[in-house]
C-alpha positions, 0 to 999 in steps of 0.5 A, spaced: 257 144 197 262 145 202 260 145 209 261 153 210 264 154 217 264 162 217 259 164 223 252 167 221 252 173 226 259 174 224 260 180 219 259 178 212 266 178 208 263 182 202 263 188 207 255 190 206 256 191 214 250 185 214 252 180 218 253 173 214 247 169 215 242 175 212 247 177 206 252 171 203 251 166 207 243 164 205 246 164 197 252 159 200 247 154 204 241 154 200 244 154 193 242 147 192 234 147 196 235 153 190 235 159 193 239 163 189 242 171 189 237 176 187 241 180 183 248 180 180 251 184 185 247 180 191 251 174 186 259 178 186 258 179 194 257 173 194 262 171 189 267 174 193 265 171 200 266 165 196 273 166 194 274 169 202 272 163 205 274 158 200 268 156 197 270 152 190 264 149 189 259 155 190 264 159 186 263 153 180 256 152 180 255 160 179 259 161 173 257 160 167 258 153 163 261 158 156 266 161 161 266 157 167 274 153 168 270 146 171 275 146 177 278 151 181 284 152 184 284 158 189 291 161 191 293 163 197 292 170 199 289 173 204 282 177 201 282 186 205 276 189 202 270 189 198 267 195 194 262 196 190 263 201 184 257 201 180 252 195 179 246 195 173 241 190 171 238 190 164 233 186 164 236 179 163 243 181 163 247 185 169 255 189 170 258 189 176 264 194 177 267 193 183 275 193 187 277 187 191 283 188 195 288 182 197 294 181 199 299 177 195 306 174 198 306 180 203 304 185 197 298 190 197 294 188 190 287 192 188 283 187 183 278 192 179 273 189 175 266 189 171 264 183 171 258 181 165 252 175 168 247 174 165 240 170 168 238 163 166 233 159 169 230 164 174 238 164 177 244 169 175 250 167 173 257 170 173 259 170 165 266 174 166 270 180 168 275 185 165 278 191 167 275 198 166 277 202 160 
C-alpha cells in the first residue's frame, strides 16, 4: 500500500470529528498485517478518506473482485465533506446511504449514494453503489 502522508493527530478526512490515526487511518495502515474496517460504514469512512488522500490501492483492495474496475485512476477534484445518512448491517450483508461533496472544475457537486458490501473472510468489502430512489 501507499505510504499515507496524512498526520494521525490530524482530523480524519471522513469527518467523524476522530483524528485519523483512531478512525481511517488504522484501516490504511493495517489493511495488509489484516486489520480491517468493523463495519460497512466504518469501510465507506474509510472509502472515502482513501479517495481524499489518494490512496488507490486501499480503495482497490476493498471492492470487491465481481465489481472491482482492477486499476483506478482518480480525478482530480477537491473532496468538501462527508455525511453518513443511514447505515444498516444484516448479518453478512450491509447498505451505507451517504452525500460526499466535492468540487469539480470550480463546480459544487453532491454525490448521494447506497452503497451494497458484503463480508467475506471475516473482511467487509464494498460490492457497489447507486443513487436512492
Amino acid at each position: 500500500m501507499k505510504n499515507n502522508p496524512h498526520p494521525s493527530h490530524a482530523a480524519c478526512p471522513c469527518g467523524s470529528d476522530l483524528p485519523y490515526g483512531e478512525c481511517c487511518g488504522p484501516w490504511h495502515t493495517g489493511y495488509a498485517a489484516g486489520q480491517h474496517a468493523p463495519t460497512p460504514e466504518a469501510l465507506m469512512r474509510s472509502r472515502y478518506s482513501a479517495y481524499v488522500l489518494g490512496l488507490i490501492d486501499y480503495l482497490l483492495a476493498t471492492w470487491h473482485p465481481s465489481t472491482s474496475p482492477g486499476e483506478l485512476e482518480l480525478p482530480p477534484v477537491k473532496w468538501l465533506g462527508l455525511e453518513v445518512r443511514h447505515a444498516q448491517t444484516t448479518g453478512d450483508a450491509g447498505v451505507v446511504e451517504f452525500v460526499a461533496r466535492y468540487r469539480d472544475n470550480g463546480r459544487g457537486v453532491r454525490l448521494h449514494e447506497v452503497s451494497r458490501f458484503v463480508r467475506e473472510d471475516g473482511r467487509w468489502l464494498y460490492i457497489d453503489g447507486q443513487e436512492p430512489e
